[in-house]
C-alpha positions, -999 to +999 in steps of 0.1 A: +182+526+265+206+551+277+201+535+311+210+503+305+245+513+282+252+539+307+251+512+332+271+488+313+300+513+309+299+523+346+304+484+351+333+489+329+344+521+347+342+506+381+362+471+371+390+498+358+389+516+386+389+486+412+422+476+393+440+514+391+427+512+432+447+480+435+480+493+417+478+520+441+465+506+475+484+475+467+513+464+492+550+463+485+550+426+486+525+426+461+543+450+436+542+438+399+564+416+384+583+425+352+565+416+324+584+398+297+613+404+275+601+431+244+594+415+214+625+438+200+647+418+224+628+384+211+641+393+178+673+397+182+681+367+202+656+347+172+686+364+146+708+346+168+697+314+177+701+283+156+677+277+126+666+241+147+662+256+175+635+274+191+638+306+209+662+308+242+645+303+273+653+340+281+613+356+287+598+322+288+592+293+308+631+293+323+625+333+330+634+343+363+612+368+362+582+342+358+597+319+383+595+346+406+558+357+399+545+315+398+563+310+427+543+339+443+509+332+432+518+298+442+520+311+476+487+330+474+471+302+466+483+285+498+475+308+518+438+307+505+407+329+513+432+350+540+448+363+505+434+400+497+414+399+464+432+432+454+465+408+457+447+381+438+435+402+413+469+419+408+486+384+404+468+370+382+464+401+357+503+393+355+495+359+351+478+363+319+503+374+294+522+346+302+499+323+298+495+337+264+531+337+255+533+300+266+507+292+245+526+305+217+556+289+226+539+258+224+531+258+188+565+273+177+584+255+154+553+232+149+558+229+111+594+218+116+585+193+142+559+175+116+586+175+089+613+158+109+587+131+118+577+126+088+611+120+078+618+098+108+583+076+102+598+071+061+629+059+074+619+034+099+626+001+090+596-017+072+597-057+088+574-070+063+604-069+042+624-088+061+630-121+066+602-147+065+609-167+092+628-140+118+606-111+104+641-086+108+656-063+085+686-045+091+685-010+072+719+004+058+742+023+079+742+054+066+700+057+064+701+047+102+731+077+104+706+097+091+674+087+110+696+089+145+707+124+133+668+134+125+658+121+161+685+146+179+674+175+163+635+164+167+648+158+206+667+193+206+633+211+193+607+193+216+626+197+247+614+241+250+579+230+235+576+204+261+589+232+287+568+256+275+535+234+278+545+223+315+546+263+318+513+268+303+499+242+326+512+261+356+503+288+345+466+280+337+463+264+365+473+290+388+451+311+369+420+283+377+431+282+416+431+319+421+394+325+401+379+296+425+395+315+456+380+349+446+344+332+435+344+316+472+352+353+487+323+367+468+301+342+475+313+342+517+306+381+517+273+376+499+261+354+529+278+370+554+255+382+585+253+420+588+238+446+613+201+444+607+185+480+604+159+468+629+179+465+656+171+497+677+204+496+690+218+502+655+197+535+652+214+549+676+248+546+663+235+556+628+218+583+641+252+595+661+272+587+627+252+608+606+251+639+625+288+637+622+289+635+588+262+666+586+286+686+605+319+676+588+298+687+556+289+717+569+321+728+577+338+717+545+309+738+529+322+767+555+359+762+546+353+760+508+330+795+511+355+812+526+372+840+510+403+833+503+396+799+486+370+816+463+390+841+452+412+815+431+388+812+404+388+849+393+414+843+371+389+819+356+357+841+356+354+846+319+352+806+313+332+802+342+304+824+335+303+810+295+298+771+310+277+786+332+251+802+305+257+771+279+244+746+315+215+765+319+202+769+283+209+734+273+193+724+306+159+747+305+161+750+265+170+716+255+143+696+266+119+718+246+139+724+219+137+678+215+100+685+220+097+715+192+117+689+168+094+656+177+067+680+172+077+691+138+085+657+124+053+641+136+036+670+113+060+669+085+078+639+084+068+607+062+081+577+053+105+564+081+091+588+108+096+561+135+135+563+129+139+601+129+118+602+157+137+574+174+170+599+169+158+632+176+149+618+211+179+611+221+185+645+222+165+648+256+196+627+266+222+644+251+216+680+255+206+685+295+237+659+301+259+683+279+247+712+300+252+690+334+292+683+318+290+723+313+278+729+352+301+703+364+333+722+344+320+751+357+324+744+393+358+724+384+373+758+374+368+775+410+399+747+418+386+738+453+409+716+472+388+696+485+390+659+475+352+648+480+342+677+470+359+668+436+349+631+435+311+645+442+317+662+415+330+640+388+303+615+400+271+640+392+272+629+347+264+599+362+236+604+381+222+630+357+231+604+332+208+574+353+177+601+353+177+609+319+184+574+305+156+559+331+132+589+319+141+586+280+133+548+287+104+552+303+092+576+273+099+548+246+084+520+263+056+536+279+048+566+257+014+586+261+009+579+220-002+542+218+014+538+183+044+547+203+047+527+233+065+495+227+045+478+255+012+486+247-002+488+279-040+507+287-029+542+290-036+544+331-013+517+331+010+529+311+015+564+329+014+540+365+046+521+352+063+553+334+058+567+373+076+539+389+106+540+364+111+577+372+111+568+408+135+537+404+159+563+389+159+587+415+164+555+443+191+548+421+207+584+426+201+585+464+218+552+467+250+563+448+249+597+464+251+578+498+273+552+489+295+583+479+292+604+516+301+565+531+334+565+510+341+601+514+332+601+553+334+564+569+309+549+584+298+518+606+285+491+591+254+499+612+251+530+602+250+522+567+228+490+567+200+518+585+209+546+559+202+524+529+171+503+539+144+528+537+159+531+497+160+488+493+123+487+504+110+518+482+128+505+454+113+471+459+080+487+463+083+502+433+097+474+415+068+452+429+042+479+414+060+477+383+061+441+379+027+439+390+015+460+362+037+439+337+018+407+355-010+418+345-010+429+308+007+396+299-027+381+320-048+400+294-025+394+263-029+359+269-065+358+278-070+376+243-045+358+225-063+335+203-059+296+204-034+291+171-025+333+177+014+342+196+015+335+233+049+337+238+053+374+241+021+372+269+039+346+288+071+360+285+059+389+306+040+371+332+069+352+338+090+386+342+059+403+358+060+373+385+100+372+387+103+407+398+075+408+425+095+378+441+124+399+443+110+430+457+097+406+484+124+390+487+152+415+488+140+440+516+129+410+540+170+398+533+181+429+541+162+435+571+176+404+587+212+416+584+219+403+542+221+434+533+247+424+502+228+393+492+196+414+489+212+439+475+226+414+450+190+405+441+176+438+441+201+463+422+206+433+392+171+426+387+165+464+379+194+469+355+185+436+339+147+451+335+169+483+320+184+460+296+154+442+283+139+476+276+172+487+260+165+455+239+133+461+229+140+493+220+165+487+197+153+459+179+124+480+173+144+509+162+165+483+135+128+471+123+119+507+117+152+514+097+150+481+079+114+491+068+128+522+057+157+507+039+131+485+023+099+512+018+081+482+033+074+507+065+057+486+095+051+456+079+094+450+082+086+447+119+074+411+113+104+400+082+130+380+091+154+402+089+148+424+124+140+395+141+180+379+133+188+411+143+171+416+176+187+377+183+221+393+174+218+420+197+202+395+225+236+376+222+257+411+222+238+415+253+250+386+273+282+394+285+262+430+293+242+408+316+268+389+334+287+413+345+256+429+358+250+401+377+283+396+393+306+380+368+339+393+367+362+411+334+389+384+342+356+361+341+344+370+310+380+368+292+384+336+304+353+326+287+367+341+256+404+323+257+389+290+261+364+294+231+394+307+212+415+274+220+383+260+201+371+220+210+388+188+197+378+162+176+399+129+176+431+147+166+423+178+155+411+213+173+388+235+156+391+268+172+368+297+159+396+309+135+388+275+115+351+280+118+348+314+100+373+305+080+352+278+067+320+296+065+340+320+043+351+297+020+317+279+020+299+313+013+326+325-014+322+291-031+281+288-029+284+322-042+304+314-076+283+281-077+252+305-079+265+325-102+274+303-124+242+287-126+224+316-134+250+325-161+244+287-176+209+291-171+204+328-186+228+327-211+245+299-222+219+271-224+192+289-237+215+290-269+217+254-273+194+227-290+189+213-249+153+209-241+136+229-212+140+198-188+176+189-197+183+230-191+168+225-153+187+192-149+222+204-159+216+235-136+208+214-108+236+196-115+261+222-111+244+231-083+249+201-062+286+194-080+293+230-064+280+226-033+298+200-024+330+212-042+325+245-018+322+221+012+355+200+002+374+234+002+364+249+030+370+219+055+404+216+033+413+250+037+403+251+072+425+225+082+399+201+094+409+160+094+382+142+079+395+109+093+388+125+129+353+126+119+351+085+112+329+077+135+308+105+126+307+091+092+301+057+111+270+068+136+252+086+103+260+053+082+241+036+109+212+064+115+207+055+076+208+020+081+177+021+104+159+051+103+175+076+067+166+046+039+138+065+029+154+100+024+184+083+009+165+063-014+144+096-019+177+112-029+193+085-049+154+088-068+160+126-073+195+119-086+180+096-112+153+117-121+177+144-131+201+124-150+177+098-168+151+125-173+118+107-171+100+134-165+113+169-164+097+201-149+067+213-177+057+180-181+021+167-176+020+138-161-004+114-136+011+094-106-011+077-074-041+093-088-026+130-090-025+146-125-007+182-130+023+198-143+059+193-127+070+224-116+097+216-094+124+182-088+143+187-056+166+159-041+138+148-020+107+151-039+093+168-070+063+192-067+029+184-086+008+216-100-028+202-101-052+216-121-070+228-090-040+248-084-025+231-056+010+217-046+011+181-044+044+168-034+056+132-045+085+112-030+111+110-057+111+071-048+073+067-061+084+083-095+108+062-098+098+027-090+061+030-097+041+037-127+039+077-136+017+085-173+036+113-188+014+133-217+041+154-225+071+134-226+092+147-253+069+167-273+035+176-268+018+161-293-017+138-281-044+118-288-083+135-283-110+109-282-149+123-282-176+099-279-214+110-290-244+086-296-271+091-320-306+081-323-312+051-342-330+056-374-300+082-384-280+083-413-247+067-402-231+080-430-241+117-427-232+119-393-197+100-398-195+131-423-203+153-398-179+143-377-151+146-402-158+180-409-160+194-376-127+177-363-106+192-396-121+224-389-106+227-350-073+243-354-048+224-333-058+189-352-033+181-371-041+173-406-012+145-410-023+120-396-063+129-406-090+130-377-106+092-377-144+085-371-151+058-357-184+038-356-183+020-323-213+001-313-252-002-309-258+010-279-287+007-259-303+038-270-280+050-292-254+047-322-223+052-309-191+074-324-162+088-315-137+113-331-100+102-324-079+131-336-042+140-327-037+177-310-003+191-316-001+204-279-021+181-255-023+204-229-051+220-248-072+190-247-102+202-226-103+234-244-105+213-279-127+189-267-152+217-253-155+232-292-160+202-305-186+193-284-202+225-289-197+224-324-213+191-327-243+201-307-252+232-335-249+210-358-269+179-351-293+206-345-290+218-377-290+187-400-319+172-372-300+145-362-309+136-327-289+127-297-311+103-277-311+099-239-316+062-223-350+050-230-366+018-206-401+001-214-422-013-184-440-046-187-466-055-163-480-086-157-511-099-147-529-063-161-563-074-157-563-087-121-544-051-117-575-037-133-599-054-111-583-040-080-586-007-090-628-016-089 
């Protein structure tokens, strides 16, 4: 992790850099421009200009200090790819704040300008009232007075907006022609053709070069040992020897003083361990790079005067910081504790790849480190393109190992993976696995042939984009681990929802991370971000990101008073009416859809959005329902019936299309069926509505039982009808009023047939009422010996006796 943020901020560092470089190496013609007026001076001249008027011209577009800087980069710009990037650069940093201010300029007065057109549109003269056959009508004198008079002063305030957008034009576009001449540089060097480190001639040279630079190091080492050079820092002895001791405890100490504390909290520590573990390492960072600062202030304090001696030393926190970042990396995606490691390699594998991470990061060093002698001591071209190729090819060796091994666990996830299992995660790191193989191919065989900055291009990116995957990873797991903290839900919060949105947030954070490790520019990346600002348009209005939040605000603020009130009408108020369960759940829902679309009204209000730019929106969906929505829309028109009309309402028992359970929920859509199997069966609202649906419950619970039993004939009809009587009055939920009814039915087959109709007063109790009485009636048939029969079928055979003379 440390890695990857340590090598965003050096990105950082380095732009900054580059531009204090330019200020400084920069040539007189290319001196800054002024900048514009203060805004102190903009508001004294806004005290004195006109109330009509907009502000002078004085730091805007009829500045002579801009006229002098567009007229320049103008000339840049002509000139082409001969203009120095350090001058392109320069001019167009200046260019930027006045492409801001025109921007402003643009908009100023903006509610004036509506009003006075406004007035002007009501004063036009309206021909429909005029006369029939010449259609004219001649307005009074002193309203066309007035709409002349409204005209010059809507003239007088247009004329600086409409300078101030020609500015802004130029301005932009200058902007546009200078960031296509520097992307054309880049890519030209990229390309260009180089010494190739093969070429034996260029050993020679390098060879030549770098015994130089041994000797010119030796005797700077000479000249800065020398007495009278050392003897400056005595009067700084004291704080010399006390950065001294701190560097070398927190250097030897501090590693195992993380260790003692990882130790101790994988023995002690409980819940949450993964996120105090996750902190306490960090220490193997911070402490040895604490004592490096302390080593580094140390040898600052001697006051040596030489100037790479200094810039060596100012540039060692950042290689100490690369090694421990790559190594504290290493340790949390390839950890020897398997519940640990975030890639969950075998554990030979996992030591091979923690290996070739430490030995990227030390490539990395040596690179810097000669990148540093090259600045401090120039070189040839040769002589560097033969210095740095033995450290491209064992970097892409190592990087090939590396994405070998990554090849192949994603080989074995997905080979274990079962069929309706993740595969994602396995293919995501074969593709990576394959990707970075083809660059550590690629990039030493480029560099070789002389394309030592396009392979180098490939190379150096694809590592610190590996770095900030891992970084990724990392985190996001570390937010899961705090999340299942927050929650007490422990692992199992590595799966929610909740880390995942944030490992996507943080994957977005990441982007302009990853551009500009690929190439892209600051100016780049802020040019991204004033053109999302200026938002898109829609017919006539823009919606910049502003409007968009300021929406969702509004939205969220009303769906959250909408909910609210809901559950206070639900909770408290309408449980304290006479309203019926179902006309409770309608009314809610009501309110809920009334707010929804009451918090959707205000927002796009409050945001400023024109509906009537969205027509033809409204037009495209309008035909979308015409051919392919009728059915939700009839489905939602169903549910808006459902809840108004009531038909049914959620409790109810009812049957539809062969389904019978209890409605437990009505949506918009469809309403969701509890079977008595306990499953979810969904219904279109649009079948409820317009076909036949059996409610049981439909106002009051209150139902008809029906139990049918046969007797043998030969019984006493009357003693069983008594029976009957007195086993139906004796079920509880039978009401008395009306009395139970036996019923004499038929002659049967085999039997005498009854049946007990009797009114429950809750239906939904039927089976269980219907089981006792069944029961009941069985114990006492039994006991009065009245018999149930069973089907009974006599067999006639004809012709017995030729039957019987077969048998003999």
């Amino acid at each position: 992790m440390k890695m990857s943020v340590r090598r965003a901020l050096a990105v950082l560092l380095l732009a900054a850099w580059g531009a204090a470089a330019i200020a400084q190496t920069a040539p007189q013609e290319d001196a800054p421009v002024q900048d514009p007026p203060s805004s102190e001076a903009e508001g004294q001249a806004e005290q004195s200009a006109p109330a009509t008027t907009l502000l002078p011209l004085r730091g805007t577009a009829g500045d002579p200090v801009w006229e002098q800087l567009a007229t320049r980069a103008e000339r840049l710009i002509d000139v082409g790819d001969a203009a120095s990037a350090q001058a392109l650069e320069s001019v167009r940093s200046q260019l930027v704040p006045w492409r801001v201010r025109f921007a402003q300029a643009r908009d100023a007065n903006s509610e004036r300008i509506e009003t006075l057109r406004a007035q002007i549109d009501a004063l036009k003269p309206d021909n429909s009232l005029g006369d029939e056959q010449t259609g004219s009508f001649e307005q009074a004198p002193d309203i066309a007075q007035r709409r002349e008079a409204l005209e010059a002063q809507l003239a007088e305030l247009l004329a600086p907006v409409q300078v101030a957008e020609a500015a802004y034009r130029r301005a932009n576009g200058a902007i546009g022609e200078i960031d296509r001449i520097i992307r054309q540089q880049n890519a030209r060097r990229l390309l260009s053709l180089g010494p190739s480190p093969l070429a034996p001639g260029n050993w020679a040279t390098a060879i030549q070069e770098t015994s130089s630079l041994v000797r010119n190091l030796s005797d700077s080492r000479a000249e800065l040992m020398r007495d009278g050079q050392l003897g400056k820092a005595r009067d700084n002895l004291p704080g010399i020897v006390f950065l001294l001791a701190v560097a070398v405890v927190f250097l030897f100490r501090g590693p195992v003083w993380a260790d003692s504390a990882l130790a101790a909290l994988n023995r002690y520590a409980g819940h949450g361990t993964s996120v105090w573990t996750f902190l306490v390492s960090l220490f193997r960072i911070i402490i040895p790079l604490s004592g490096i600062v302390a080593l580094v202030s140390a040898l600052t304090l001697f006051e040596l005067p030489s100037d790479g001696f200094g810039r060596f030393l100012l540039a060692i926190p950042i290689w100490g910081a690369i090694l421990l970042g790559f190594r504290w990396l290493a340790d949390r995606l390839f950890s020897n504790d398997s519940e640990q490691a975030l890639i969950a390699m075998p554990e030979n594998q996992r030591a091979k790849a923690h290996l070739y991470f430490v030995m990227l990061s030390y490539l990395f060093v040596l690179r810097g480190v000669m990148e540093l002698l090259s600045q401090i001591d120039p070189v040839s071209p040769a002589t560097k393109a033969v210095a740095a190729f033995p450290v491209v090819v064992l970097s892409g060796a190592a990087l090939a190992a590396l994405g070998q091994l990554l090849r192949k666990f994603g080989n074995r996830l997905l080979t274990e993976a079962d069929a309706d299992g993740p595969r994602l995660p396995a293919r995501v790191l074969q593709s990576i696995g394959t990707s970075v193989i083809v660059v550590a191919a690629v990039a030493p065989v480029m560099a070789a042939l002389g394309y030592a900055e396009a392979g180098n291009a490939l190379l150096y990116p694809t590592i610190m984009t590996l770095l900030l995957l891992g970084l990724l990873l990392v985190l996001q797991r570390f937010f899961a681990d705090l999340y299942g903290l927050l929650t007490r839900q422990g692992a199992r919060a590595r799966d929610a929802l909740a880390p995942i949105l944030i490992g996507f947030m943080l994957a977005i954070l990441a982007l302009p991370v990853l551009a500009l490790i690929w190439g892209a520019r600051i100016a780049d990346l802020t040019e991204v971000w004033t053109r999302f600002q200026a938002g898109f348009t829609i017919g006539e209005t823009t919606i910049s990101p502003e409007n968009f939040l300021t929406f969702l605000l509004v939205f969220a603020i009303g769906f959250s008073l909408t909910r609210l009130v809901q559950g206070t009408m639900r909770g408290l108020v309408l449980p304290r009416t006479r309203l019926d369960l179902g006309g409770q759940n309608a009314l809610v829902s009501g309110l809920g859809y009334l707010g929804v679309f009451l918090a959707g009204l205000a927002a796009v209000t409050t945001a400023g959005i024109d509906l009537s730019a969205l027509a033809f929106v409204a037009g495209a969906l309008s035909l979308g329902v015409g051919f392919g929505l009728q059915n939700i829309v009839s489905n939602f028109v169903s549910g808006i019936i459902l809840l108004v009309e009531r038909p049914i309402s959620e409790g109810d028992w009812i049957e539809v299309g062969g389904e019978m359970g209890y409605v437990r929920d009505i949506s918009v859509r469809a309403t969701r069926i509890e079977t008595f199997d306990r499953t979810d069966v969904i219904v279109p609202n649009s079948d409820l509505v317009s076909g036949r649906v059996t409610n049981y419950t439909r106002g009051n619970t209150v139902g008809r039982l029906i139990v049918k039993i046969g007797v043998a004939y030969g019984s006493d009809t009357r003693k069983v009808e008594t029976i009957l009587r007195e086993i139906a009055e004796a079920e509880p939920m039978v009401l008395a009023n009306p009395p139970p009814a036996i019923v004499f039915d038929s002659f049967g087959d085999s039997a005498l047939n009854f049946e007990i109709r009797a009114i429950l007063r809750d239906v939904n109790w039927i089976l269980s009422v219907k089981t006792s009485i069944n029961h009941a009636i069985a114990e006492r048939f039994r006991e009065e010996g009245i018999e149930i029969p069973f089907p009974q079928r006599d067999l006639w055979l004809r012709n017995a006796a030729e039957l019987k003379g077969n048998e003999k």
